[in-house]
ChimeraX commands (.cxc) that place a marker at each C-alpha (Angstrom):
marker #1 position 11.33,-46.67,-45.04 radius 0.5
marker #1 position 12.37,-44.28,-42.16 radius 0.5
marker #1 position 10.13,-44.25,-38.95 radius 0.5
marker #1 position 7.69,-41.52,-38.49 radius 0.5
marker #1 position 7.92,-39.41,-35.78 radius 0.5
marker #1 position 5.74,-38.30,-33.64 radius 0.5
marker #1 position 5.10,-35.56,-31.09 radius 0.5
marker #1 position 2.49,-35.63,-28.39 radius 0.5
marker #1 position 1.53,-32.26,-25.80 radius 0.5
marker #1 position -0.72,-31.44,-23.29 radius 0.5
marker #1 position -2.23,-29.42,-21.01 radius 0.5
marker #1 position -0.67,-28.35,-17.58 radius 0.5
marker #1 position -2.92,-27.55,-14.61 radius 0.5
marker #1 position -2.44,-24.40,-12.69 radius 0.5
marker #1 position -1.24,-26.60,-9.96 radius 0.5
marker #1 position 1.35,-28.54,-11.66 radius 0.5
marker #1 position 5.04,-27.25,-11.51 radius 0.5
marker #1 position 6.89,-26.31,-14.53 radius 0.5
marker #1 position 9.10,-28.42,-16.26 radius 0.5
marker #1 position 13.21,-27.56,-15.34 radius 0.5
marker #1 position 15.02,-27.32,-17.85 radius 0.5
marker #1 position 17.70,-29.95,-18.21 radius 0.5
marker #1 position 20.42,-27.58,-20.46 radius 0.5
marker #1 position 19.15,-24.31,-19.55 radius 0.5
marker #1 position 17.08,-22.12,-17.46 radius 0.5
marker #1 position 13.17,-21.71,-18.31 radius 0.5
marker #1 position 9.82,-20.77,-16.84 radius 0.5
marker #1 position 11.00,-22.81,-13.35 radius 0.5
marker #1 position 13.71,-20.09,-13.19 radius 0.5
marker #1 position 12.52,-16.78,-15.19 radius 0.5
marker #1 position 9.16,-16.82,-13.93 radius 0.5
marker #1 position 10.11,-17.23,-9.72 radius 0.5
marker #1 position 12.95,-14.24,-10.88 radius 0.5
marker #1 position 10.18,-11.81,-11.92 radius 0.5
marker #1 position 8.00,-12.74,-9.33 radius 0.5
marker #1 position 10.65,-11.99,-6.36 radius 0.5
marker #1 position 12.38,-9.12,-8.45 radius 0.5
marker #1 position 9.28,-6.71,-8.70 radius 0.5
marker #1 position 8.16,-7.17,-5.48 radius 0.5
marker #1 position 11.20,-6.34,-3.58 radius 0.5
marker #1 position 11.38,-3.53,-5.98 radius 0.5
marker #1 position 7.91,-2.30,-5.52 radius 0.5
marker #1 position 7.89,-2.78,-1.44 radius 0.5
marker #1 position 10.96,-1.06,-0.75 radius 0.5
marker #1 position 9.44,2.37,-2.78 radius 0.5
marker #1 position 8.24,4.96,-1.10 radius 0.5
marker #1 position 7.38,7.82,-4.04 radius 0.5
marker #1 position 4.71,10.18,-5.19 radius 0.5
marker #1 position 3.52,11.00,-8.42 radius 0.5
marker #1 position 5.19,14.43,-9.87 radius 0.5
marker #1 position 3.79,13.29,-13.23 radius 0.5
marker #1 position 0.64,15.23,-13.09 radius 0.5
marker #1 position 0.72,19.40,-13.57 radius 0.5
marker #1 position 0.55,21.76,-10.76 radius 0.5
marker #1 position -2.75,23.29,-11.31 radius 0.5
marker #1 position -4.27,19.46,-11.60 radius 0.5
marker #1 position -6.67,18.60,-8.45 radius 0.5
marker #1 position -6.20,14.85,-7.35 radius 0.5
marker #1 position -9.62,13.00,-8.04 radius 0.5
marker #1 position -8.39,9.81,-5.89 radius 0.5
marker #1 position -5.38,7.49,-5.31 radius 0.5
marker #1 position -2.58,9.16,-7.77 radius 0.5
marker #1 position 0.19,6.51,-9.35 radius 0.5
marker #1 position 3.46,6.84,-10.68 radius 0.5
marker #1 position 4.35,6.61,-14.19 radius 0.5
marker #1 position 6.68,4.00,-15.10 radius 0.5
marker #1 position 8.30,3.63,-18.40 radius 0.5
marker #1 position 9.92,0.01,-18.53 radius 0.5
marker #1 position 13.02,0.35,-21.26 radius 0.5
marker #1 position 13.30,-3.04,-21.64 radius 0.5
marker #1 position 15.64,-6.38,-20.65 radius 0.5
marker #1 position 18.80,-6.48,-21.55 radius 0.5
marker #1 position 20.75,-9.98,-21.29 radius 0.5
marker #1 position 23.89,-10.59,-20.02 radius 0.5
marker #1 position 24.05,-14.48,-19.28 radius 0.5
marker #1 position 25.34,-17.23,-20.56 radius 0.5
marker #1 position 22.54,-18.06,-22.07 radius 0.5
marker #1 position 20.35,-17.03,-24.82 radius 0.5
marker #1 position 16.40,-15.87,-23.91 radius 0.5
marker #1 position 15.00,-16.78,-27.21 radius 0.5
marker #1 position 11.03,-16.20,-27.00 radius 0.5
marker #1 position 11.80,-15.43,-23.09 radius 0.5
marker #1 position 12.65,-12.12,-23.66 radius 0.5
marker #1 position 9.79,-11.12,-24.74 radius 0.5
marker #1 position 7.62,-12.96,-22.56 radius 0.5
marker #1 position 10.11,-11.49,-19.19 radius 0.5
marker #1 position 9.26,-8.00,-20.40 radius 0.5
marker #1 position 5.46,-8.61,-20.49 radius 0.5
marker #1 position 5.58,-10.31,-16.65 radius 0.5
marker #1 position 7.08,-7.42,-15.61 radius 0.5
marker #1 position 5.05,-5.06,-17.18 radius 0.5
marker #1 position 1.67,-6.53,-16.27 radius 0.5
marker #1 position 2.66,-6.86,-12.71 radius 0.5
marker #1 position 3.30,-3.39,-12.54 radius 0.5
marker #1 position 0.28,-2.85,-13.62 radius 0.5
marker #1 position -1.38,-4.53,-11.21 radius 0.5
marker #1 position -0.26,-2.34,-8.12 radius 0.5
marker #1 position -2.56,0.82,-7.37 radius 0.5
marker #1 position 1.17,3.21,-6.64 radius 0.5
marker #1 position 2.99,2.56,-9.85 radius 0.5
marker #1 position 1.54,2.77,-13.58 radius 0.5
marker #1 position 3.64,1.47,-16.83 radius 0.5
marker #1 position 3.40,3.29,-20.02 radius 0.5
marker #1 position 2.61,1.66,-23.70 radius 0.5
marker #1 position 5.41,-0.36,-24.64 radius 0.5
marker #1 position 4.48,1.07,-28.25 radius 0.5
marker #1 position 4.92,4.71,-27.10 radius 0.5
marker #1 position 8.28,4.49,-25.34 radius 0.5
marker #1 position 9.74,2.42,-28.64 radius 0.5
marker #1 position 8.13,5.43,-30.75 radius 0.5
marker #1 position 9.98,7.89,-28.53 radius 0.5
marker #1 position 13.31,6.08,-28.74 radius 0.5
marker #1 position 12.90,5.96,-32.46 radius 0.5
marker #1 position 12.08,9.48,-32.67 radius 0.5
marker #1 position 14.89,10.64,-30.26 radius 0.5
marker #1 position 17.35,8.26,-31.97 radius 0.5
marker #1 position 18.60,7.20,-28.31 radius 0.5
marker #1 position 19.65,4.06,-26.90 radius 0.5
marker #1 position 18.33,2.85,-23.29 radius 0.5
marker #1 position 21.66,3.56,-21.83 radius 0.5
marker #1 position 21.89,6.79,-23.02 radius 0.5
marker #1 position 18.85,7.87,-21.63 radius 0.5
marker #1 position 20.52,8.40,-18.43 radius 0.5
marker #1 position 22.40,11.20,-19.90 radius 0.5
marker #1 position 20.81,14.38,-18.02 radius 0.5
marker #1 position 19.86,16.14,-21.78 radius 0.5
marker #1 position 18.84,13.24,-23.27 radius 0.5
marker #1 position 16.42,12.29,-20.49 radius 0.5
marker #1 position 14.96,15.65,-20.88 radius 0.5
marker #1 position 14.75,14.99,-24.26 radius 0.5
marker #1 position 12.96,11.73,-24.26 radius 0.5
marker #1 position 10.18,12.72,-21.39 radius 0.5
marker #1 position 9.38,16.05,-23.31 radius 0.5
marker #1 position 8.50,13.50,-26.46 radius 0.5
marker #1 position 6.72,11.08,-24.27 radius 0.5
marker #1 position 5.05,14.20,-22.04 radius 0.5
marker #1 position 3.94,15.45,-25.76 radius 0.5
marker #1 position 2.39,12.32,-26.73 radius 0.5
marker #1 position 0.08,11.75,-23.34 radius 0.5
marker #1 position 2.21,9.56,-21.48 radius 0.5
marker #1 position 4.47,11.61,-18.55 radius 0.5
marker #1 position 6.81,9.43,-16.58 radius 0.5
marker #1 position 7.90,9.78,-12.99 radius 0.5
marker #1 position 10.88,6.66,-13.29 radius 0.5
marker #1 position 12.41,4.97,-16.45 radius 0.5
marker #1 position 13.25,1.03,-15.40 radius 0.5
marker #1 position 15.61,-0.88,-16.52 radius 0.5
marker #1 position 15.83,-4.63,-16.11 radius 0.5
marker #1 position 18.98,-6.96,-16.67 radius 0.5
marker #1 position 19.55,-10.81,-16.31 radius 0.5
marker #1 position 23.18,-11.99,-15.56 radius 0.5
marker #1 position 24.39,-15.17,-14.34 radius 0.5
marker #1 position 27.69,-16.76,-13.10 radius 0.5
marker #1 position 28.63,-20.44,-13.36 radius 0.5
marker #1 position 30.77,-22.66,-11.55 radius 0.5
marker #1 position 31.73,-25.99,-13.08 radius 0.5
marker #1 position 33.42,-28.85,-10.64 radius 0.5
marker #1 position 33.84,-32.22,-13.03 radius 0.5
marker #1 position 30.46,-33.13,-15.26 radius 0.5
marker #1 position 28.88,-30.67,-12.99 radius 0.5
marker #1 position 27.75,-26.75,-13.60 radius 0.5
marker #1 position 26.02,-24.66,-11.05 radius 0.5
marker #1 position 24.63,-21.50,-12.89 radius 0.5
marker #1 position 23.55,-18.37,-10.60 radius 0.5
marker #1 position 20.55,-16.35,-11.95 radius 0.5
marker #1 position 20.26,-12.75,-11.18 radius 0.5
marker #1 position 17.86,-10.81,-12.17 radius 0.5
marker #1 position 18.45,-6.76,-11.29 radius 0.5
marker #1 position 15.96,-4.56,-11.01 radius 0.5
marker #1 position 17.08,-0.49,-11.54 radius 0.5
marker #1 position 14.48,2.27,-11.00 radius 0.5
marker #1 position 15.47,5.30,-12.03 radius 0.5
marker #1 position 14.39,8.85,-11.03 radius 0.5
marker #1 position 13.95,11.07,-13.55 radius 0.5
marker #1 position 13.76,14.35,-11.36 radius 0.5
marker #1 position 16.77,13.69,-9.86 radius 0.5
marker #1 position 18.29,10.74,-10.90 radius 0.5
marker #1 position 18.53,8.95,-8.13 radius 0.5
marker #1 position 17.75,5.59,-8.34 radius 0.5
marker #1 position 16.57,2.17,-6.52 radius 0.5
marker #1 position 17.64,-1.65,-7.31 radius 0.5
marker #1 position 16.52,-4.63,-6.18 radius 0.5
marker #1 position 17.64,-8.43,-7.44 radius 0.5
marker #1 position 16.67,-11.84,-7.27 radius 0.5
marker #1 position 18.79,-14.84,-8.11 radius 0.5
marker #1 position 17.79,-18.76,-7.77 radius 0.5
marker #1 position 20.53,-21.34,-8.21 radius 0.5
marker #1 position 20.04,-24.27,-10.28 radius 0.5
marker #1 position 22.41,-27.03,-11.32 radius 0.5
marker #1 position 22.99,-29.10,-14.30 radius 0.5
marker #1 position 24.39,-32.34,-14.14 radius 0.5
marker #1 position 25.28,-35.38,-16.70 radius 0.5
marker #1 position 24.86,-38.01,-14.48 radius 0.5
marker #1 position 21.53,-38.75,-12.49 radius 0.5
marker #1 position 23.58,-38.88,-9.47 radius 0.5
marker #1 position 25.48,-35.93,-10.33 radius 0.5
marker #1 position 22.84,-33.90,-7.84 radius 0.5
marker #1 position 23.65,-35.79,-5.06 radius 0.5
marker #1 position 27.02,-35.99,-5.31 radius 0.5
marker #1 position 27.40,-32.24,-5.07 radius 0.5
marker #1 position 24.60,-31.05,-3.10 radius 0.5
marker #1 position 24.21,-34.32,-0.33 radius 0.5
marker #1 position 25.33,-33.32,3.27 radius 0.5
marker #1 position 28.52,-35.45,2.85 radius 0.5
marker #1 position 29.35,-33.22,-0.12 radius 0.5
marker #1 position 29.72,-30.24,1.95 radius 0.5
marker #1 position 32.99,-28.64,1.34 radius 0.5
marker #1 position 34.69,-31.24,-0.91 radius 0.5
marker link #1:1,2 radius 0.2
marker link #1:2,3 radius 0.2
marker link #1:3,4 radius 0.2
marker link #1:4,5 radius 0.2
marker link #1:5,6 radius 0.2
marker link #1:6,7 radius 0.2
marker link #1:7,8 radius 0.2
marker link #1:8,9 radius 0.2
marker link #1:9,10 radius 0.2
marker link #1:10,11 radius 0.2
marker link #1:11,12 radius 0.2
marker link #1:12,13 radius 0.2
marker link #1:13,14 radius 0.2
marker link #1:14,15 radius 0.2
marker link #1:15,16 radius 0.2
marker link #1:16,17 radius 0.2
marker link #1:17,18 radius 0.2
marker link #1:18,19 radius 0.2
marker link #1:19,20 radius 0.2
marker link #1:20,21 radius 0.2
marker link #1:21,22 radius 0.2
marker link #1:22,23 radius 0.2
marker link #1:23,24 radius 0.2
marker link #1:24,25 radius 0.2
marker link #1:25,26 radius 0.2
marker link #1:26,27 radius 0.2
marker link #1:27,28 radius 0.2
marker link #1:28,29 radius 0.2
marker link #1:29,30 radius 0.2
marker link #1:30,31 radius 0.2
marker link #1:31,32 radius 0.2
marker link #1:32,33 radius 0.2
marker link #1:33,34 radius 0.2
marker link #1:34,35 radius 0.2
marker link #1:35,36 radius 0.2
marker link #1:36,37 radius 0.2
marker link #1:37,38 radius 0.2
marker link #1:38,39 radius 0.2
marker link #1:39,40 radius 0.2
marker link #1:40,41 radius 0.2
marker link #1:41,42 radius 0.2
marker link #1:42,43 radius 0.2
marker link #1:43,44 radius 0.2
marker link #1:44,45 radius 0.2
marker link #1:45,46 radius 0.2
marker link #1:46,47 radius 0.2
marker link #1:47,48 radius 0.2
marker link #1:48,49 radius 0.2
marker link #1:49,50 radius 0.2
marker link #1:50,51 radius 0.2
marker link #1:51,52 radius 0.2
marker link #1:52,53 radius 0.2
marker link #1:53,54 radius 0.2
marker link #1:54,55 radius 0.2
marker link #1:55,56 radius 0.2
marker link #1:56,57 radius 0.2
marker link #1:57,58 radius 0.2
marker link #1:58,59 radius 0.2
marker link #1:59,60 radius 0.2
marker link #1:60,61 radius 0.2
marker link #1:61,62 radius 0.2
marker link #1:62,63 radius 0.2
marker link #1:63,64 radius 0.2
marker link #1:64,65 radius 0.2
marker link #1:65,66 radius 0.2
marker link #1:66,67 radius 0.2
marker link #1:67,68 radius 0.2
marker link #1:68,69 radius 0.2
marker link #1:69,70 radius 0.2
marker link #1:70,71 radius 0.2
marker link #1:71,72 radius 0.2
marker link #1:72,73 radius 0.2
marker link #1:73,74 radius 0.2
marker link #1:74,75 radius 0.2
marker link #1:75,76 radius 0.2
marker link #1:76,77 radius 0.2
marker link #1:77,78 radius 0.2
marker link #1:78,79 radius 0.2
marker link #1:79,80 radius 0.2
marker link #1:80,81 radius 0.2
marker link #1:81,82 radius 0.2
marker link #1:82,83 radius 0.2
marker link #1:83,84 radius 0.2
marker link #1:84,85 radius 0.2
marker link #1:85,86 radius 0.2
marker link #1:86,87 radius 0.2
marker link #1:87,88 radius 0.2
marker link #1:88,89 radius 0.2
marker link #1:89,90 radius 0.2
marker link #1:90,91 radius 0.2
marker link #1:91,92 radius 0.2
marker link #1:92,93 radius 0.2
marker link #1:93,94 radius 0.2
marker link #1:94,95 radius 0.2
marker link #1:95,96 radius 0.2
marker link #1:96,97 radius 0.2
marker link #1:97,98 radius 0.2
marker link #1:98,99 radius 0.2
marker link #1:99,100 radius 0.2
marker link #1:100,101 radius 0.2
marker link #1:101,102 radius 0.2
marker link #1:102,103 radius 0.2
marker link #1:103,104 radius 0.2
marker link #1:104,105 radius 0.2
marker link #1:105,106 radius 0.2
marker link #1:106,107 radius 0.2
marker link #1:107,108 radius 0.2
marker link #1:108,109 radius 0.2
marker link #1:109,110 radius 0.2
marker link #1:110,111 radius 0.2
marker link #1:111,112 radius 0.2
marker link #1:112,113 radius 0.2
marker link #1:113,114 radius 0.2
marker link #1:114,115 radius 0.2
marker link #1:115,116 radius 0.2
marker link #1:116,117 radius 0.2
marker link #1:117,118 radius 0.2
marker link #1:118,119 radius 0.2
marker link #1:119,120 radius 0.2
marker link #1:120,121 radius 0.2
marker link #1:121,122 radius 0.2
marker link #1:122,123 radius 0.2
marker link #1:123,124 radius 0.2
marker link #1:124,125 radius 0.2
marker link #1:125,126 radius 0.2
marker link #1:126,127 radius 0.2
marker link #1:127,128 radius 0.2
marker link #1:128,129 radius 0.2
marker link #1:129,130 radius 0.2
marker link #1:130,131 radius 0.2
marker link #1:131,132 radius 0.2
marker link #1:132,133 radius 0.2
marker link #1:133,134 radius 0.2
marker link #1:134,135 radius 0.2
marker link #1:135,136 radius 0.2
marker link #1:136,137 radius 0.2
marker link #1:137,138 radius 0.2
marker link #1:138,139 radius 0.2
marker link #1:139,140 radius 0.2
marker link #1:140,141 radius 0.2
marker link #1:141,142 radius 0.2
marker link #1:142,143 radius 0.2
marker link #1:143,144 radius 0.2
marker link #1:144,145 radius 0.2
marker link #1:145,146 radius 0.2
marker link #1:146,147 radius 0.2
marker link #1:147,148 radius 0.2
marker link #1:148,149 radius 0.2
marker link #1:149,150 radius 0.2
marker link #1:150,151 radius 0.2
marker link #1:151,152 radius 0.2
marker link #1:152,153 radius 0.2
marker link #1:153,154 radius 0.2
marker link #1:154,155 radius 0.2
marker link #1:155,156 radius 0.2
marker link #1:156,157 radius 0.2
marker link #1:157,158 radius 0.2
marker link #1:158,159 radius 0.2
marker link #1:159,160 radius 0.2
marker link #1:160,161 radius 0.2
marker link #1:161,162 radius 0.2
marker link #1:162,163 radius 0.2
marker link #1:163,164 radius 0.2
marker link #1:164,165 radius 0.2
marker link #1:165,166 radius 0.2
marker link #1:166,167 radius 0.2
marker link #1:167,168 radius 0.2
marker link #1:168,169 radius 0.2
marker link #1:169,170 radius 0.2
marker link #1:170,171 radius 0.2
marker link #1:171,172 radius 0.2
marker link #1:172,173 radius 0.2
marker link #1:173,174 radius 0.2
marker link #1:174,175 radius 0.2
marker link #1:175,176 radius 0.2
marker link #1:176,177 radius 0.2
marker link #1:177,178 radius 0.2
marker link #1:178,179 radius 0.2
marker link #1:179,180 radius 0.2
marker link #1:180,181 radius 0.2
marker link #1:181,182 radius 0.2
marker link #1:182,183 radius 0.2
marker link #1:183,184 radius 0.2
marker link #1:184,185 radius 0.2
marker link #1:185,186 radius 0.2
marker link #1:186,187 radius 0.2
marker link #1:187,188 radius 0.2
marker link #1:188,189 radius 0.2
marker link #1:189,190 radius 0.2
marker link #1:190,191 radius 0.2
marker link #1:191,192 radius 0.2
marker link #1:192,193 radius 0.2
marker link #1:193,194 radius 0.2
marker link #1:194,195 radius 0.2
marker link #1:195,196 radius 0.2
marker link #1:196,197 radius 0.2
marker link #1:197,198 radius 0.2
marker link #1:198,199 radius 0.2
marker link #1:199,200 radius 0.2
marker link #1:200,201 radius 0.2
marker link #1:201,202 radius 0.2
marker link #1:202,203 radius 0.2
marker link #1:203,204 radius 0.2
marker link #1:204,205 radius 0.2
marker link #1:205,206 radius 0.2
marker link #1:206,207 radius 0.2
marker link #1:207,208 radius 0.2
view
């Protein structure tokens, strides 16, 4: 008779770091990537609100109306359930500034259905028209359409890999299409040896 196995889990405190990865990148990378991303993105802008009509009256503090296309992955690796979860920690912190306001996820995959557009092609002058007149028509007017993609780069030097994650932020106007970007990368290395960190990132390894 085989053995059974067995798998045991718990809970992790708020205060407890997250597990890294040991073949990939995971919360210990993604997470600290969205983090550092959005707020570069949403420090260095400087906008106002066009979103609301001319013959509107401000009531208060006005924000500007983001519509978040999606991620789009271009690393090595795949994001699995990340995707998802990347696009929703984006989102939400968005949402959590007073300036800057992210439409339903539900409405701006509606419109894109309904305009039979990709994300990239929304950059197209008449098909950006196109999809803020459908989204304008269904309640939710947009200011900026963002656009978030994950790259990486790896360097591999014996049993060794170094992987560089970038994660690029790309705010678009959609006035005048100008547009911001802002990135955050975090370096992490993989290694099959336990002393495969030291021998490449010790002081003594230093330009070897």
């Amino acid at each position: 008779m085989g053995c059974r196995g067995f798998q045991y889990g718990h809970l992790i405190r708020n205060d407890q770091a997250d597990m890294v990865g040991s073949h990939a990148a995971g919360s210990e990378v993604y997470n600290s990537l969205v983090d550092e991303a959005v707020a570069r993105l949403l420090g260095s802008c400087q906008v106002m609100p066009v979103s609301a009509s001319a013959n509107e009256i401000p009531t208060g503090p006005q924000s500007c109306k983001i519509c978040f296309v999606g991620v789009e992955n271009k690393s090595a690796e795949e994001l699995a359930d990340f995707k998802d979860q990347i696009y929703q920690m984006i989102d939400s912190k968005i949402n959590q500034t007073y300036t800057f306001e992210a439409g339903s996820r539900r409405m701006v995959d509606a419109a894109l259905i309904e305009t039979r557009l990709r994300p990239d092609a929304l950059l197209v002058p008449g098909n950006m028209q196109l999809f803020t007149s459908v989204l304008q028509r269904q309640g939710q007017p947009i200011d900026y359409l963002l656009y978030a993609t994950l790259t990486s780069g790896t360097t591999e030097r014996n049993s060794s890999t170094q992987r560089n994650y970038l994660l690029t932020l790309e705010l678009v106007d959609t006035r005048t299409g100008a547009y911001k970007k802002e990135q955050a990368e975090i370096r992490k290395g993989y290694h099959r040896s336990p002393l495969g960190r030291l021998a490449n990132y010790s002081l003594w390894s230093k330009g070897r």
